[in-house]
C-alpha positions as CSV (number, residue, x, y, z in Angstrom):
1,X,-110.7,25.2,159.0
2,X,-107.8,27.0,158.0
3,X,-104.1,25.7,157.3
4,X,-100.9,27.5,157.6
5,X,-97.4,26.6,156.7
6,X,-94.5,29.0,157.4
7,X,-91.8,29.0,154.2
8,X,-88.5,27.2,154.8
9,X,-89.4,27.2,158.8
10,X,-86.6,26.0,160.5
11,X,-83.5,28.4,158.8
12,X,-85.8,31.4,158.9
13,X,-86.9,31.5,162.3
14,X,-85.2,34.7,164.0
15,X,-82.9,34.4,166.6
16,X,-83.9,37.9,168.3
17,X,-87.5,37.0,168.7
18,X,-86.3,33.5,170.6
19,X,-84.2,35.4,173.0
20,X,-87.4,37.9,173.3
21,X,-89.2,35.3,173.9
22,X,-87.3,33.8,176.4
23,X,-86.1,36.9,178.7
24,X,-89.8,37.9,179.0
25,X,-89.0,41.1,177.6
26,X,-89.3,42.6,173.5
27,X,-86.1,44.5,172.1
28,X,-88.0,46.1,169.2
29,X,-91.5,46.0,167.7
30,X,-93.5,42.8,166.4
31,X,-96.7,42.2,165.3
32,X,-97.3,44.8,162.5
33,X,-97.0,47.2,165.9
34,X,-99.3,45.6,168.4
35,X,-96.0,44.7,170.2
36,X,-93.8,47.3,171.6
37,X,-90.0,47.0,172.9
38,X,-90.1,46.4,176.2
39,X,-93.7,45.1,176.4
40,X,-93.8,41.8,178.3
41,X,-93.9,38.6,176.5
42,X,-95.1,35.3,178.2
43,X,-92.6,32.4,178.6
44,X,-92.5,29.5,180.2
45,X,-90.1,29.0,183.5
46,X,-89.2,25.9,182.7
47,X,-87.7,27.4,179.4
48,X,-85.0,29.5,180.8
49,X,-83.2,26.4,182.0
50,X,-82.1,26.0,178.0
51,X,-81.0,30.1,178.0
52,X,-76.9,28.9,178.1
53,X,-77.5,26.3,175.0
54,X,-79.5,28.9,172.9
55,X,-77.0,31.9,173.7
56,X,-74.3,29.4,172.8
57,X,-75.8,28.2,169.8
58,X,-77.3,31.2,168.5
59,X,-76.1,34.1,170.4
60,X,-73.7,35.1,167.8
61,X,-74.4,36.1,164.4
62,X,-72.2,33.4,162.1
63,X,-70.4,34.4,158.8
64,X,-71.1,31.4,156.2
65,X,-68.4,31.4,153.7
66,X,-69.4,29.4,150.0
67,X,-68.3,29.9,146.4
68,X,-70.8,29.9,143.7
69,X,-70.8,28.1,140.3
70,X,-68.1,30.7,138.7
71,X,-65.3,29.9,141.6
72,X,-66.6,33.2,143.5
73,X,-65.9,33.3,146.7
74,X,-68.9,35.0,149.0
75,X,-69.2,35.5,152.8
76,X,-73.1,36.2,154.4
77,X,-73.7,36.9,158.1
78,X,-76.1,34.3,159.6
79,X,-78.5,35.8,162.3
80,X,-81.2,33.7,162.1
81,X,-82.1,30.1,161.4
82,X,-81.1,26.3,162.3
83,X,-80.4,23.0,161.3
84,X,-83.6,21.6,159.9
85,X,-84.8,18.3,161.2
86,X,-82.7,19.1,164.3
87,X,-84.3,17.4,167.0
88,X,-83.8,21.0,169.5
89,X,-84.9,22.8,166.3
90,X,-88.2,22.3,166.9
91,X,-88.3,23.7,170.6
92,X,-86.3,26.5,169.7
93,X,-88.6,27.2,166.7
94,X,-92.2,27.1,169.0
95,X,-90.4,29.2,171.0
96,X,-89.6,31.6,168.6
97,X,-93.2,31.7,166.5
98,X,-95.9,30.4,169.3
99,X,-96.0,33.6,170.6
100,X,-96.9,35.2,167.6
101,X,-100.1,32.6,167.6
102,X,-101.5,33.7,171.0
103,X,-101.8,36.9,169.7
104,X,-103.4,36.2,166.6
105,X,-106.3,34.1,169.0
106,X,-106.4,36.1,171.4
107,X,-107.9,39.3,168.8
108,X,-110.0,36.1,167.6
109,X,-112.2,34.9,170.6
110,X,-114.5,32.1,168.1
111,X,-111.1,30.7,167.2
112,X,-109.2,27.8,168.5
113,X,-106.2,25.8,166.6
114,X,-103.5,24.0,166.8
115,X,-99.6,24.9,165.7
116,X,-97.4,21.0,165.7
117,X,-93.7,22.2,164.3
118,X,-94.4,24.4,161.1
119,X,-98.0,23.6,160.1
120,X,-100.9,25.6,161.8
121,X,-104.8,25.4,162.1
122,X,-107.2,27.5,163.2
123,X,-111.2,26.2,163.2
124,X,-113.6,28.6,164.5
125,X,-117.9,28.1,163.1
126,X,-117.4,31.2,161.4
127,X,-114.5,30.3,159.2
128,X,-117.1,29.8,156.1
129,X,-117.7,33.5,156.5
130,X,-114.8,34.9,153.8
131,X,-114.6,38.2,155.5
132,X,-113.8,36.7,158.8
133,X,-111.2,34.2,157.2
134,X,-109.9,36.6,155.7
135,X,-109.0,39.1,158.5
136,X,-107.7,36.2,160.3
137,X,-105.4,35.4,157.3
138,X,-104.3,38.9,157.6
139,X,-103.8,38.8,161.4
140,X,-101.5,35.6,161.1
141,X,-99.5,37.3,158.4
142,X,-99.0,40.4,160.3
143,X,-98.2,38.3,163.6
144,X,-95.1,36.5,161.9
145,X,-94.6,37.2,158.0
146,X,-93.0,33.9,157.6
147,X,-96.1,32.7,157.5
148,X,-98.0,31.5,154.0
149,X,-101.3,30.3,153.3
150,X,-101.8,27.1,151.7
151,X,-103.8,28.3,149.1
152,X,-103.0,25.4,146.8
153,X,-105.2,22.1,146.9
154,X,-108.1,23.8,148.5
155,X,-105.6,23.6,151.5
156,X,-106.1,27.6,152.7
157,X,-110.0,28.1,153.9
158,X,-111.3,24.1,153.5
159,X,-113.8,22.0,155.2
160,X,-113.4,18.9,153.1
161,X,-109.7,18.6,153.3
162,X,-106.1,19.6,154.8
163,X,-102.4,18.1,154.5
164,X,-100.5,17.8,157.1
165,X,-96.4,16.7,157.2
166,X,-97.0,15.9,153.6
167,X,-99.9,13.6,153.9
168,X,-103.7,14.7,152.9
169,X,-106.5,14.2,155.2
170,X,-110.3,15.2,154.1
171,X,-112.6,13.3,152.3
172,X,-111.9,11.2,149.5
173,X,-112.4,13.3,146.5
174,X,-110.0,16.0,147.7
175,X,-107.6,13.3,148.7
176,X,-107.4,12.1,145.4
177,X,-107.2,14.9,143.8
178,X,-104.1,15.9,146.3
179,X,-102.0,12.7,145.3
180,X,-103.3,13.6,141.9
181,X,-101.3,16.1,141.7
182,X,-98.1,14.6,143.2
183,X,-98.3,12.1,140.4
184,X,-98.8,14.5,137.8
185,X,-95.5,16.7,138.9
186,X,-93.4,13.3,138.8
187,X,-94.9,12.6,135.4
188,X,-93.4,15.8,134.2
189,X,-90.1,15.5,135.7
190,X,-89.7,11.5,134.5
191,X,-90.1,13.2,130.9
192,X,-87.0,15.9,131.6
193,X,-84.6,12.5,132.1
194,X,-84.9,11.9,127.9
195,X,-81.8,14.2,127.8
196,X,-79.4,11.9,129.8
197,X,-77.7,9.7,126.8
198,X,-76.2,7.2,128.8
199,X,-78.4,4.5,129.4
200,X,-77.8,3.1,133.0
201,X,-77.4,6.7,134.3
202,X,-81.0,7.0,132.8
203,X,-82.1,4.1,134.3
204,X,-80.7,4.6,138.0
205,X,-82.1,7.8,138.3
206,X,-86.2,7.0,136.9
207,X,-85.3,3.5,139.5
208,X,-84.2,5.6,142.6
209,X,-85.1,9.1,142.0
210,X,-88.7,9.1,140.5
211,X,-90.5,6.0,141.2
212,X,-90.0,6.3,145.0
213,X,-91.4,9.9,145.2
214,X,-94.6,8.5,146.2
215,X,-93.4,5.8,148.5
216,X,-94.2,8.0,151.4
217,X,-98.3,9.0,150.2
218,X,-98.6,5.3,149.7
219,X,-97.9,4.1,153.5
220,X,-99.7,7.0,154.5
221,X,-103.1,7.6,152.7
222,X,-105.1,4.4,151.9
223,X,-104.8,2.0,149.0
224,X,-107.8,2.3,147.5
225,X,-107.6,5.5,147.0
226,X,-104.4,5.8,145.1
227,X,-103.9,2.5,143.7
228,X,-105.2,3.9,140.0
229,X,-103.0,6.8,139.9
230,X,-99.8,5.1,140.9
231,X,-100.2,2.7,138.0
232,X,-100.6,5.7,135.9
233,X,-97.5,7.0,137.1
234,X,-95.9,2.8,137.1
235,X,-96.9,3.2,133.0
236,X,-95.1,6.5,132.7
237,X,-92.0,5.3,134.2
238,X,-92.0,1.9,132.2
239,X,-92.8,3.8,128.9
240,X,-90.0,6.2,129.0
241,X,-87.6,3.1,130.3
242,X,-88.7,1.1,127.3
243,X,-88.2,4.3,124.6
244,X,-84.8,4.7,126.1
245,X,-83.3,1.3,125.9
246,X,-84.9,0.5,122.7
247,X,-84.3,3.6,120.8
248,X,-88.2,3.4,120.6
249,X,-88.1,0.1,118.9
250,X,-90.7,-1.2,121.4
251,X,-93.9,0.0,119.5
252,X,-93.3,-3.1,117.5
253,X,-93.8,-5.8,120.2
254,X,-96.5,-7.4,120.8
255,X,-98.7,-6.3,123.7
256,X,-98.3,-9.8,124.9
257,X,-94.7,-9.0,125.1
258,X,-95.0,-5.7,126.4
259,X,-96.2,-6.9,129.5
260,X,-93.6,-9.8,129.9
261,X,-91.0,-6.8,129.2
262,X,-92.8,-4.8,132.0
263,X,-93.6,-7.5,134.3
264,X,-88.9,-7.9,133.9
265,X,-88.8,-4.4,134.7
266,X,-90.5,-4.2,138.1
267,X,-89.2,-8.1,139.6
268,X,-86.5,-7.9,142.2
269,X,-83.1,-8.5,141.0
270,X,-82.7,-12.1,143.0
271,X,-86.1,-12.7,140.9
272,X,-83.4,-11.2,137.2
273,X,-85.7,-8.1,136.9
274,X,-84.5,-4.7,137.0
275,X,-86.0,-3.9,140.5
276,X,-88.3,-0.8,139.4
277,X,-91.1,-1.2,142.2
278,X,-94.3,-1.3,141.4
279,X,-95.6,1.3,143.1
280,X,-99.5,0.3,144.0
281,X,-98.4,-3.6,145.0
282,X,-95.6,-2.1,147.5
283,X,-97.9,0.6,148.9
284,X,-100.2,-1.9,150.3
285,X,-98.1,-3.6,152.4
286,X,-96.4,0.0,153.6
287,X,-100.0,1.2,154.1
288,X,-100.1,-1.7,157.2
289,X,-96.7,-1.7,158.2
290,X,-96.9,2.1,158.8
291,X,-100.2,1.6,160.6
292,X,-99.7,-1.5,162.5
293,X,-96.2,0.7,163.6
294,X,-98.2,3.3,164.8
295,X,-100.9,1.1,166.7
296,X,-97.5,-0.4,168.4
297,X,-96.4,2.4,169.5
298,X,-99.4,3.8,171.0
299,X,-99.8,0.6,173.1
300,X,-96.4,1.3,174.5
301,X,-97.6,5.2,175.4
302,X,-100.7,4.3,176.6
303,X,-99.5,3.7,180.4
304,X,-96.6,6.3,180.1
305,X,-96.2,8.7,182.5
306,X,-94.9,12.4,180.8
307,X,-93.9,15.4,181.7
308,X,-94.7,18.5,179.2
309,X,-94.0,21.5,179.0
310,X,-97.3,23.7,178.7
311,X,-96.5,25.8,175.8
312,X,-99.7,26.2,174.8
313,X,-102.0,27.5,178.0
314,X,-99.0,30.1,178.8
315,X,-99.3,31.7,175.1
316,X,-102.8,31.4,174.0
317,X,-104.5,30.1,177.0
318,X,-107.9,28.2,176.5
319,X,-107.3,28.0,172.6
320,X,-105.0,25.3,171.8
């Protein structure tokens, strides 16, 4: 399987290419040349109904006015992009970049995938063979050079593992090794705090800024997998807390009174402790209250009657 992401997806995606997309018609060339203006593009009907809100919302290039860090004032002409997280965004951006996909399957007849918001897969049998991957890297690229391979975590061309919206799915090894190196980049950054001399300012951000960068792997991948190395990451965080507010006068204790001092650190204020979570105890009960969420919710869909749109059989038909 393959995974692609597209880089900063939402405020690149190009306005042009939507309205292409949805008159039916190309303006200028796409696809590294296999599309020509005025070539035909497939589009949904049901899609035109939404022409007036896009033409209102992006059917004029916008001029974003900012200063920078020296008072200088700058002005840059906006012709692309959205509001991430937007809830319209994410029509408006499979309209723009779906397209681009049917292309890329339809040159790959083995291949069939799957693009949900930003991320992309494609699975085909011969996706083991490197020079087949690798043309269909190159394809998907050329198709829409947003796009970025996911080379990282043995996330790019990987049949033991993928991540998807943040959360790693595979076997366990490479899951591990995925959360492995989460922890590992908030261990670094934890150390960067030691410059910050005032005490509570230090304290507030390790308590609300690090140790809950992990809060959302630990309702999503399960406990026993990640338990070890979030107390790794726990240790870090008390460590640095206790060298800070003791001017490292804390190598003297006992470790008897080490742990009482760390055991302080992590109770809830109503319980007098300084409310720095324990990260592998609180991820256990997120784990099920994440899961038993989603079982919830698909009881309540499982009678629902919905109406879709069908992106996907208009631009890659038979593939996704």
């Amino acid at each position: 399987m393959i995974q692609l992401d597209i880089v900063n997806a939402y405020p690149s995606a190009d306005w042009q290419a939507q309205f292409d997309v949805l008159a039916g018609r190309v303006s200028k060339s796409y696809d590294n040349g296999h599309v020509h203006m005025g070539n035909d593009i497939p589009c949904p009907s049901s899609l035109r109904h939404y022409w007036s809100y896009f033409e209102s919302m992006q059917g004029t290039a916008s001029t974003l006015h900012f200063s920078d860090y020296q008072g200088q004032a700058h002005k840059i002409a906006c012709s692309k992009g959205g509001q991430q997280d937007d809830a319209f965004e994410t029509v408006r951006f499979a309209v723009t970049t779906f397209p681009s996909f049917g292309r890329v399957f339809a040159r790959h007849d083995a291949c069939t995938g799957a693009a949900i918001k930003f991320n992309c897969f494609f699975q085909s049998d011969r996706i083991n063979d490197d020079e087949h991957a690798r043309s269909l890297f190159q394809n998907a690229l050329h198709a829409n050079p947003q796009l970025a391979c996911l080379s990282g975590m043995d996330a790019g061309i990987s049949t033991t593992g993928l991540h998807f919206a943040g959360v790693p799915i595979g076997n366990d090894e490479w899951v591990q090794q995925f959360v492995q190196a989460k922890a590992a980049a908030v261990k670094v950054d934890v150390g960067k705090h030691d410059i910050i001399s005032d005490g509570l300012i230090h304290y507030q951000m390790l308590r609300f800024c690090q140790n809950t960068r992990l809060a959302f792997l630990g309702r999503n991948t399960p406990t026993p997998l990640i338990s070890d190395i979030f107390a790794d990451v726990d240790a870090t965080i008390l460590e640095v807390l206790c060298r800070k507010g003791t001017t490292k006068a804390h190598g003297k204790w006992t470790a008897v009174f080490r742990r009482f001092f760390d055991m302080k650190l992590q109770l809830p204020h109503f319980r007098r402790g300084f409310g720095v979570t324990p990260n592998p105890g609180s991820a256990i009960s997120a784990f099920y209250a994440a899961s038993v969420s989603l079982v919830q919710w698909l009881g309540f869909c499982s009678h629902a009657e919905q109406n879709f749109i069908d992106l996907a059989s208009t631009w890659a038909p038979a593939k996704i």
